[in-house]
N, C-alpha and C positions, 0 to 999 in steps of 0.2 A: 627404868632403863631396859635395854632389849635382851632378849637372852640371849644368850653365844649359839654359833653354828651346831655344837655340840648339841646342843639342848635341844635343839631343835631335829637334826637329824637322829636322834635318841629316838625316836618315835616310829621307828622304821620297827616293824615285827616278823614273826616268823620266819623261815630258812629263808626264803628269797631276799625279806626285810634284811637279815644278818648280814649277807654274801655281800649286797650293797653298800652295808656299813665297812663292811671289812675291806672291801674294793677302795670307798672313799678315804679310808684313815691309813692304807698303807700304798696306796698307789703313787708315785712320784714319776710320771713318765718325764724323760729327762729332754727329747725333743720332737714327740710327737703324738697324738690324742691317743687316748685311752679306749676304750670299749668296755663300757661298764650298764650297771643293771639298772631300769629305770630306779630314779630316785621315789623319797616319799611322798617329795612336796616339790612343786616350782615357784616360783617368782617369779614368771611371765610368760603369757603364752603370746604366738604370733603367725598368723595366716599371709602365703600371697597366692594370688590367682596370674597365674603363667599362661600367656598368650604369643604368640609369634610377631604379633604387632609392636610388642613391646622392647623389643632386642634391637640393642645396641652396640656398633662396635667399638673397638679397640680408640680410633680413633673420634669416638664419641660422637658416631653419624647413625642415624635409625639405619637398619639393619633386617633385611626381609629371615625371617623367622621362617619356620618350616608349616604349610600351609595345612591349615584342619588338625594343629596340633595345640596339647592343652598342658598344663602340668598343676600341679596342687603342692604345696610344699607346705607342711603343717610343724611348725618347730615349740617346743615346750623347754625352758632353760629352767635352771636351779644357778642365779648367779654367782652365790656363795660357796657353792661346790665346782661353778663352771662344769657344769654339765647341761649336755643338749640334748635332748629328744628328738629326734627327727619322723617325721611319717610322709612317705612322697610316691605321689602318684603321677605317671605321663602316661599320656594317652595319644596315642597315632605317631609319636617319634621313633623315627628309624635309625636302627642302630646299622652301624656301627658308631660307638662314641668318639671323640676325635679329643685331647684340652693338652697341651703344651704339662699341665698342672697333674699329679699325681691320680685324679679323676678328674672325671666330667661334668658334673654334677656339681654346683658351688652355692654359694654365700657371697656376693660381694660388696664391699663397702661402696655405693653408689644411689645415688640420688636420683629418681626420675629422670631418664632422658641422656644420664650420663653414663659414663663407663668409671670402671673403677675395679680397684684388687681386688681377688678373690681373700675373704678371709676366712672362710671351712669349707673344707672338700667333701662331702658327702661320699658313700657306697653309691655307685649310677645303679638305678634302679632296673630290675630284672623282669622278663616278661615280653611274651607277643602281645600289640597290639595297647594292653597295658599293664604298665610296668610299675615294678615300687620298689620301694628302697623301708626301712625303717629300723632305729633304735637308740645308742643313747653311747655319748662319748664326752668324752674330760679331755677339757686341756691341761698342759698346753698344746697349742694347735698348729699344726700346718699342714703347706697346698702343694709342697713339693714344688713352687713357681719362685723364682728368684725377682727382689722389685726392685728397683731403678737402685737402692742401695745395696744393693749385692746380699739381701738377706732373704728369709723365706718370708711370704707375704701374711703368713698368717703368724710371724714371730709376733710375742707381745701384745696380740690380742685377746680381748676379754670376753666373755660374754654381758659383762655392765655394758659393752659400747653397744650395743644392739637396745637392750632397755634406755637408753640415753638418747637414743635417736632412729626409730625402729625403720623411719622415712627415709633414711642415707643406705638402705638396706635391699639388694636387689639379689632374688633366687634365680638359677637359672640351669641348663644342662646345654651340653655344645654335642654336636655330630660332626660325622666326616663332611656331611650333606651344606648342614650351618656349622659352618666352625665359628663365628660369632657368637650363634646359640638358634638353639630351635625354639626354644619360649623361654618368657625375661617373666617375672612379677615381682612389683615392690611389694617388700612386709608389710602387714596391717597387723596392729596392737589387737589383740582380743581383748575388749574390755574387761577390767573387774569391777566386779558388786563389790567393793572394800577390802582392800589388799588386808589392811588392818587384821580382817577376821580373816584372812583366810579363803574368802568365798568370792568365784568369781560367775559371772554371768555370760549368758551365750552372746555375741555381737552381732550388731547392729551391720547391717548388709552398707556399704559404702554403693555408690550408682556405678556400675558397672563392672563391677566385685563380684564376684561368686567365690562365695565363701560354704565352706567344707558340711556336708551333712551331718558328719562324724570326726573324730581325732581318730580313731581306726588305732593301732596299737599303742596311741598313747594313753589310750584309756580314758577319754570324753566321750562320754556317752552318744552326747549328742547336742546341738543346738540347744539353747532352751534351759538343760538342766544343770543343776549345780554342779560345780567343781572345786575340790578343794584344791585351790591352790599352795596356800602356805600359813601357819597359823603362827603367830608371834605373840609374845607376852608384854606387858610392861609393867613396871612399879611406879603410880603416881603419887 
């Protein structure tokens, strides 16, 4: 059988390891994400490559994007703890930000091609020229956007939906310029070498993907080398 969350997150060390335990065991935010320390372990990591070709609006019609512009959105979750990592890079998007939603900068549940709710709001990233954002938050989550049923759009959302379907899944940041968005990219799975052990592997470049050199403060080294993702037990 598997061990409990407990167990697992028990392996957290030293002052920083502490703070994170004691954030996760007493944190109950009651209607909106938390701001908390990277965890020890994830359960998934997830890359998209943001482009201005890719942006789509409202009314689910391609959507001219902000030209010579790029974005990197590099997300690392702990499903169990619902916590997100975030590390986001734009490059050549001009501010000012413009989103209806508490930021500008999103997560939304959408599929290639389509539109669809924002489901986390990111910090919009900071910077001339290029800009970033990064660190690590607990739901429960929301966008500060109200959806067609009069609730917040990120009410009841998990982070298991994102591991369950990472393709329904589109990053993006809106300006006053595109309020649309300035660049759209759907999530790509970063492979694992065996969730099992724990041990995950660098991914495999998709055709027309450009995928990240580094996870930069999520603390991936790099391409190529190991990562512990998450180490789980069993009794057979």
């Amino acid at each position: 059988m598997k061990t409990s969350i407990k167990a697992r997150v028990a392996t957290f060390s030293g002052a920083a390891g502490a703070a994170t335990l004691l954030a996760v065991m007493v944190a109950s935010p009651a209607s909106a994400e938390t701001t908390v320390d990277r965890p020890d372990s994830f359960t998934s990591a997830f890359s998209a490559a943001a482009t201005p070709d890719q942006v789509v609006g409202p009314d689910g019609a391609l959507a001219p994007g902000q030209p010579g512009a790029t974005g990197t959105f590099n997300l690392m979750i702990n499903s169990d703890l619902d916590v997100v990592c975030y590390d986001i890079t734009l490059n050549n998007v001009t501010a000012p930000y413009q989103s209806k939603a508490k930021t500008s900068t999103h997560l939304h549940e959408a599929a290639k091609g389509e539109s669809g709710p924002p489901r986390l709001a990111f910090p919009n990233p900071e910077g001339e020229g290029t800009a970033t954002s990064s660190g690590c938050m607990q739901g429960p989550f929301t966008t500060g956007l109200m959806g067609d049923n009069g609730k917040d759009t990120g009410e009841g959302f998990t982070l298991k939906q994102i591991e369950a379907n990472p393709a329904g899944f589109a990053a993006d940041t809106h300006t006053s310029a595109f309020v649309p968005g300035a660049v759209r990219g759907q999530l790509t799975m970063l492979p694992m070498g065996g969730v099992d052990t724990g041990v995950a592997v660098g991914p495999a470049a998709a055709p027309g993907v450009v995928l990240p050199v580094a996870l930069g403060a999520l603390g991936v080294a790099a391409l190529g080398t190991v990562v512990v993702v998450r180490a789980r037990t069993r009794n057979s």
